[in-house]
C-alpha positions as CSV (number, residue, x, y, z in Angstrom):
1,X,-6.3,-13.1,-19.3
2,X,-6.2,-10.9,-21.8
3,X,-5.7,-10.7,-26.9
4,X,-8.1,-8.8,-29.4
5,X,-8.6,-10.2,-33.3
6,X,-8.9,-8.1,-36.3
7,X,-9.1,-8.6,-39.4
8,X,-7.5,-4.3,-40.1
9,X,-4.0,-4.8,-41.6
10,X,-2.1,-1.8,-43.3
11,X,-1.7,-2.8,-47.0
12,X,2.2,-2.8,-47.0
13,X,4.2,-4.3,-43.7
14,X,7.6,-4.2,-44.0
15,X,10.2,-6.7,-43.0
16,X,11.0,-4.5,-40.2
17,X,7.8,-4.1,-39.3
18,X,6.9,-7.3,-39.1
19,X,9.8,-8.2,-36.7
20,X,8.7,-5.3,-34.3
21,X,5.2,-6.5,-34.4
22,X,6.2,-10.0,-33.4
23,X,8.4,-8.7,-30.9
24,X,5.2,-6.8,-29.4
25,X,2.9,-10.1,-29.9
26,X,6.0,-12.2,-27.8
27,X,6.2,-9.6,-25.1
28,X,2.4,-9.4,-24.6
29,X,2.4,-13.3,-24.2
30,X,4.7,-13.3,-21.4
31,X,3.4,-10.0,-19.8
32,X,-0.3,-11.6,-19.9
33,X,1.1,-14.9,-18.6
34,X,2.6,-13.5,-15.5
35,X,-1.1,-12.8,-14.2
36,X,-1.9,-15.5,-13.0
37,X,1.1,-16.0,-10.7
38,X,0.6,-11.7,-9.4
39,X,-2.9,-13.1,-8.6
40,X,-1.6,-16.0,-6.5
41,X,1.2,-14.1,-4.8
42,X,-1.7,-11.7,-3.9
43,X,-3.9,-14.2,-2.7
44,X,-1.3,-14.8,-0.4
45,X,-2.2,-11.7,1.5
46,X,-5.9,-12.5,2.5
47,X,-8.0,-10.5,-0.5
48,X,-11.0,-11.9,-1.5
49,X,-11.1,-12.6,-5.7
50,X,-13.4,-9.6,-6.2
51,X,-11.3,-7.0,-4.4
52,X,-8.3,-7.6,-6.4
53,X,-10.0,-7.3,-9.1
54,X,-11.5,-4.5,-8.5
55,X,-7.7,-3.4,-7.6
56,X,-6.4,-4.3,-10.8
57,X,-9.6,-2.3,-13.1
58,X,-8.9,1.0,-10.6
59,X,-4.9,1.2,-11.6
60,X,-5.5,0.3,-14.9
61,X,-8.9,2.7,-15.5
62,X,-6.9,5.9,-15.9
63,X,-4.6,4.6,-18.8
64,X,-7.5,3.3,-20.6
65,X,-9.4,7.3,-19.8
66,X,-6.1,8.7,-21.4
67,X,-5.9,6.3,-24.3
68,X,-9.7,6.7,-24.9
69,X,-9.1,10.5,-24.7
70,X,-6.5,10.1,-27.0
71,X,-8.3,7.9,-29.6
72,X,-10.7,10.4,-30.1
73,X,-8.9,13.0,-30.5
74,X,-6.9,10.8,-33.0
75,X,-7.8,11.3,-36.9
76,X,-8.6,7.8,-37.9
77,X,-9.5,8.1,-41.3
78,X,-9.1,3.9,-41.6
79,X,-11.8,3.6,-39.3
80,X,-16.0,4.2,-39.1
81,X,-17.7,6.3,-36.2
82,X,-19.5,3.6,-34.1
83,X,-23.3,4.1,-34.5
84,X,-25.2,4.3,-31.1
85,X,-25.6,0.2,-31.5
86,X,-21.8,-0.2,-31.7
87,X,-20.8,1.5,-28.9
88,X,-23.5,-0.6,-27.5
89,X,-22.5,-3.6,-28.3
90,X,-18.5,-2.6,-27.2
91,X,-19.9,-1.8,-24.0
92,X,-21.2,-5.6,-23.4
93,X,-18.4,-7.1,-25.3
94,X,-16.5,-5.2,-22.6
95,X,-18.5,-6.1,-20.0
96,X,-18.6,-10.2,-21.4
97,X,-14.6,-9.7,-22.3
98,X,-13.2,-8.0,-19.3
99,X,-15.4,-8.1,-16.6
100,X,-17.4,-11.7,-16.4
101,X,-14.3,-13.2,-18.3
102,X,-11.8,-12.0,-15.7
103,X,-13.9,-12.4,-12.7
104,X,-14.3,-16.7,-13.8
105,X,-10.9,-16.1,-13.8
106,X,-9.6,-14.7,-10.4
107,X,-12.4,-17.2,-8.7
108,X,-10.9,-20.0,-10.4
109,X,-7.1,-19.3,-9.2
110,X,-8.3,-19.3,-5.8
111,X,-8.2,-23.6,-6.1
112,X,-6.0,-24.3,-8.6
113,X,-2.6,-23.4,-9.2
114,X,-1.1,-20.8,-12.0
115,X,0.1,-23.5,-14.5
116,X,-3.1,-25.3,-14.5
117,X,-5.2,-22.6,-15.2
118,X,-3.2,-21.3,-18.0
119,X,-3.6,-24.4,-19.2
120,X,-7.2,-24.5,-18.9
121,X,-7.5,-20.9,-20.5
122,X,-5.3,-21.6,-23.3
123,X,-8.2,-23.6,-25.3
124,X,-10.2,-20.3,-26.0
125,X,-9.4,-20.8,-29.6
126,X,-10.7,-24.0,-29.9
127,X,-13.9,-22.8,-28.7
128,X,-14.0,-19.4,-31.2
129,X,-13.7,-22.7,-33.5
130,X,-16.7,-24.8,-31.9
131,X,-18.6,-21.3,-31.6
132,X,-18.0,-20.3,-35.0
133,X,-19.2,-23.8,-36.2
134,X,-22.4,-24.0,-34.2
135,X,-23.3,-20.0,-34.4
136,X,-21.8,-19.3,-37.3
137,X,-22.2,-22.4,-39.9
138,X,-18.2,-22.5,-40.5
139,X,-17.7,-26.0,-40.6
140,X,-14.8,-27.9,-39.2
141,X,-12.3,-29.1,-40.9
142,X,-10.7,-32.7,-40.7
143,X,-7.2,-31.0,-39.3
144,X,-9.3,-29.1,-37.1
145,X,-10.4,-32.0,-35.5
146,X,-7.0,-33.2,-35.1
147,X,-6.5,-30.0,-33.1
148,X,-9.8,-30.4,-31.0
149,X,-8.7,-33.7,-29.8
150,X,-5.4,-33.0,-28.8
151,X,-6.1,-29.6,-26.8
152,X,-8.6,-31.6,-24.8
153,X,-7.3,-35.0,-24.4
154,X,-4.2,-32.5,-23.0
155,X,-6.6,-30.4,-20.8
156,X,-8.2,-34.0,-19.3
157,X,-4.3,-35.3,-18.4
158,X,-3.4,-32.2,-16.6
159,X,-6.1,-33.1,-14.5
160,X,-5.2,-36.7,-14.1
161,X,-2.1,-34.8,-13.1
162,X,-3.3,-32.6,-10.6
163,X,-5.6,-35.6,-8.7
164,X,-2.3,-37.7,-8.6
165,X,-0.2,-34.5,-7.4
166,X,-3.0,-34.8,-4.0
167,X,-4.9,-31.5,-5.8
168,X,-8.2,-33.3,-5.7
169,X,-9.6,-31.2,-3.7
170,X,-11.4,-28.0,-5.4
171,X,-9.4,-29.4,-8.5
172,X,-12.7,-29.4,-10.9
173,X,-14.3,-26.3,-8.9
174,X,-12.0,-24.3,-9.8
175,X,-10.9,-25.6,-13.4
176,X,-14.8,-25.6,-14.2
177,X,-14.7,-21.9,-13.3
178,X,-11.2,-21.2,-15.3
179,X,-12.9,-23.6,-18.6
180,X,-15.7,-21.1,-18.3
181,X,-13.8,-17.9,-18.1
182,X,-12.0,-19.6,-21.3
183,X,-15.6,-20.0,-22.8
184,X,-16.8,-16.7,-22.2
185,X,-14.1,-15.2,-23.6
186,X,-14.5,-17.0,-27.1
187,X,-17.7,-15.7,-26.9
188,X,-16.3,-11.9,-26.9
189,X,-14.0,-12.5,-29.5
190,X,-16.5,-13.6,-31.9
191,X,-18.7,-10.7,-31.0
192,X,-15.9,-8.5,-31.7
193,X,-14.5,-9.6,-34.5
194,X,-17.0,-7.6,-37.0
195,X,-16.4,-4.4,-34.7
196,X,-12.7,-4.4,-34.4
197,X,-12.1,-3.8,-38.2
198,X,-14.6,-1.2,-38.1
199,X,-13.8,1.0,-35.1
200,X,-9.9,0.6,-34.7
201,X,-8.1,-1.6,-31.8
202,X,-7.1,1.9,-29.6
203,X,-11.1,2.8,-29.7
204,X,-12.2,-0.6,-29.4
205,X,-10.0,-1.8,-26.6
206,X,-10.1,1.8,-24.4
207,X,-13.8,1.4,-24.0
208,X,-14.1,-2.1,-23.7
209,X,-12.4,-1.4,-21.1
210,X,-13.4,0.8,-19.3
211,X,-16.7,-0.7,-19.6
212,X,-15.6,-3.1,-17.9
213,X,-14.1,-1.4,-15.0
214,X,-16.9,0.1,-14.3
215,X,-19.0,-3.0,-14.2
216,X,-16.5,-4.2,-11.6
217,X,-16.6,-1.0,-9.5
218,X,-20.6,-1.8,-9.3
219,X,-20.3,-5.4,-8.1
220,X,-17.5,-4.3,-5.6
221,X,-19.7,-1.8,-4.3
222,X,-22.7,-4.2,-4.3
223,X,-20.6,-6.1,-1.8
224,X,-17.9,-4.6,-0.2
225,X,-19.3,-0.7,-0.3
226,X,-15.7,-0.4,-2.0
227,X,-13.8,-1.1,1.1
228,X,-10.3,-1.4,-0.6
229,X,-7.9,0.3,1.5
230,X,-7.3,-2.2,4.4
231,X,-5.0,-4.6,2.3
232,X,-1.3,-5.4,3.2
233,X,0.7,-2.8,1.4
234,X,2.1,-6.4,-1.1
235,X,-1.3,-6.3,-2.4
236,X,-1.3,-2.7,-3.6
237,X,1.9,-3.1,-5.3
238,X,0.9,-6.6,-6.7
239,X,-2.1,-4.6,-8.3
240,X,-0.4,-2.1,-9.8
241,X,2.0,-4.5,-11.6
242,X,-0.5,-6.4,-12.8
243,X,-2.5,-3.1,-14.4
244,X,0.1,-2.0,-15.9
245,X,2.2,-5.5,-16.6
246,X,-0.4,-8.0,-17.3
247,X,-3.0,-5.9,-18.6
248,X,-2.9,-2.4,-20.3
249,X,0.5,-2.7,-21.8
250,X,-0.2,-6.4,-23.4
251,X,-3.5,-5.6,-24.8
252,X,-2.3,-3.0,-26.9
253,X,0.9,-4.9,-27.6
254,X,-1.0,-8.1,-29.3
255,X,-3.3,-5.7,-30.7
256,X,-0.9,-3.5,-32.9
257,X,1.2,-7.4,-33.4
258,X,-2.2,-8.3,-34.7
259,X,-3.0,-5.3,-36.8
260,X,0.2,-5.9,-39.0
261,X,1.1,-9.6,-38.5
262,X,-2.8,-11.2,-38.7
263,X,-4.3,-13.0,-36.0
264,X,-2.8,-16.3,-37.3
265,X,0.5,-15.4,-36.7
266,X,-0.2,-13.8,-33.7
267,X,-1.3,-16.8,-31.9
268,X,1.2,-19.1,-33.1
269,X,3.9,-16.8,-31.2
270,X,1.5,-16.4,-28.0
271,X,1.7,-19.8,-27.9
272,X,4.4,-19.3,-25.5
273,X,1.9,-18.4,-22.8
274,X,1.2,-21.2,-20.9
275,X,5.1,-22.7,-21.0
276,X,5.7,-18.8,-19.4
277,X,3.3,-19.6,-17.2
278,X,4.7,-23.0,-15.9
279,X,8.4,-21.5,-15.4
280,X,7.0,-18.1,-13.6
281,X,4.9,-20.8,-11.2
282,X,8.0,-22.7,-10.9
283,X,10.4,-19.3,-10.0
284,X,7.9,-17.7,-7.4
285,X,5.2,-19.9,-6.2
286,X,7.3,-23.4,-6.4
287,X,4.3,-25.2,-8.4
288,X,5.9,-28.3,-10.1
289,X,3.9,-30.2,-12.8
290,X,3.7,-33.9,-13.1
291,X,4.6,-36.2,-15.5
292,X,0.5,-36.5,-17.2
293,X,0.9,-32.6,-16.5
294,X,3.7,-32.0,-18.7
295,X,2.0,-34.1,-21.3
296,X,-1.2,-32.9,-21.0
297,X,0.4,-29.3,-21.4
298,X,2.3,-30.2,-25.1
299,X,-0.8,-31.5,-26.0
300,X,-2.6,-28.6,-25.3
301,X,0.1,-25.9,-26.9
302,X,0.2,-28.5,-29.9
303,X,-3.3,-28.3,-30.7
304,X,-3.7,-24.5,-30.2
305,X,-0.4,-24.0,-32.8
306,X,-1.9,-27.0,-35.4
307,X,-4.9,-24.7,-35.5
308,X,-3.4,-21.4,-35.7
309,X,-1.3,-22.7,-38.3
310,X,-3.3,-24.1,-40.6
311,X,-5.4,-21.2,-40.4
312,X,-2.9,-19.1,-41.3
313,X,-1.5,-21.5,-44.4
314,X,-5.1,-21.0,-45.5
């Protein structure tokens, strides 16, 4: 699951720049899309949701290390030192981001198939935009509302869908726990969205991170006394993929796309997420959506662009 907003742009992009930058943004979309099908290919080799996890935090922990290393070691005269507070508050945002976030997440998939819980997570920023209105006293706009009702009127036929596709069964279980991993992750981006201008995406991002991997170590510990070397050898090179696939690489992608496209534009091209997500599904673990699925799912990606676009016209 995983994009960082900032408001940090460099004062002069150029055309080329911009091109590269949504390049990056694309290729992050489709790298972070494929996790959900690495996660159901793995839980096709008898791993419990917390040990792949905890697989995918230890292969990806020693990239964030040397880009954490490397960040401070990096002159960043853009940027503010985080006050004992900050680094603080990144290390929850991490924890909230990365950690509780992802774990919804990986519970979720073990009931519901990849397409329908990329689905599901793809409303996050309709709730940064119910959080912001509520927490934050931004009000809503009339075209906003336009956007609200179509990404959930899409989200409730994907599950008419799924109950007349015979996926009843743990159908709400596990989108309840996907809708919450979605809600949970608006929550960190509006939390970091003061921080991320201030401390730099590299620096933000690495620690966050690593944050989180450690708060997944502990809870794997906690349970499993980090028994993690038993898998089938499928799920080890799964895990891997998915670190360095579906997780390091794309964060930093979107990230830099962010840093000199804006957010706006940024999530008008990762809008081609979930439609990734539906033809990897399709490819690898033969899912096939329904008629009120395929509905359901323009209505979703419709409302997610109407915002993103209209915030960026404005």
């Amino acid at each position: 699951m995983n994009s960082n907003t900032s408001t940090h742009q460099d004062p002069i992009v150029s055309r080329r720049q911009q091109l590269i930058a949504a390049a990056l943004v694309f290729t992050g979309a489709l790298c972070f899309s494929a996790k959900a099908v690495f996660i159901k290919l793995a839980y096709q080799y008898n791993i419990d949701s917390i040990s792949l996890l905890t697989l995918r935090m230890v292969f990806s922990m020693p990239l964030f290390l040397i880009l954490a290393w490397w960040s401070l070691r990096k002159k960043q005269s853009a940027y503010t030192e985080p006050t004992r507070r900050e680094w603080l508050y990144i290390v929850l945002l991490g924890i909230l981001g990365y950690y509780l976030a992802s774990m919804l997440d990986f519970l979720g998939l073990q009931y519901i198939g990849a397409s329908l819980e990329r689905l599901i997570l793809f409303v996050y920023p309709t709730m940064v935009l119910i959080l912001s209105a509520v927490f934050l006293r931004q009000p809503i706009q009339r075209d906003q509302y336009i956007a609200l009702t179509l990404t959930y009127v899409g989200v409730a036929l994907a599950f008419i869908g799924g109950i007349e596709l015979n996926e009843k069964r743990d159908l709400f279980l596990g989108g309840g726990l996907i809708f919450l991993s979605a809600f949970v992750y608006a929550c960190y981006l509006i939390g970091s969205g003061k921080l991320l201008p201030k401390v730099g995406t590299l620096r933000f991002t690495s620690y966050a991170m690593m944050s989180a991997c450690f708060g997944v170590l502990i809870h794997h510990g906690l349970l499993y006394q980090w028994r993690l070397f038993h898998f089938a050898p499928e799920v080890y090179q799964l895990s891997i993929v998915m670190a360095v696939l579906s997780t390091v690489l794309p964060a930093f992608m979107i990230s830099e796309g962010i840093r000199l496209i804006g957010a706006g534009n940024a999530a008008i091209i990762g809008s081609v997420g979930p439609i990734s997500t539906i033809i990897l599904a399709y490819i690898f673990l033969g899912e096939r959506l329904g008629t009120w699925q395929w509905v359901g799912a323009t209505l979703v990606i419709a409302g997610v662009f109407w915002i993103s676009f209209r915030k960026h016209r404005r």
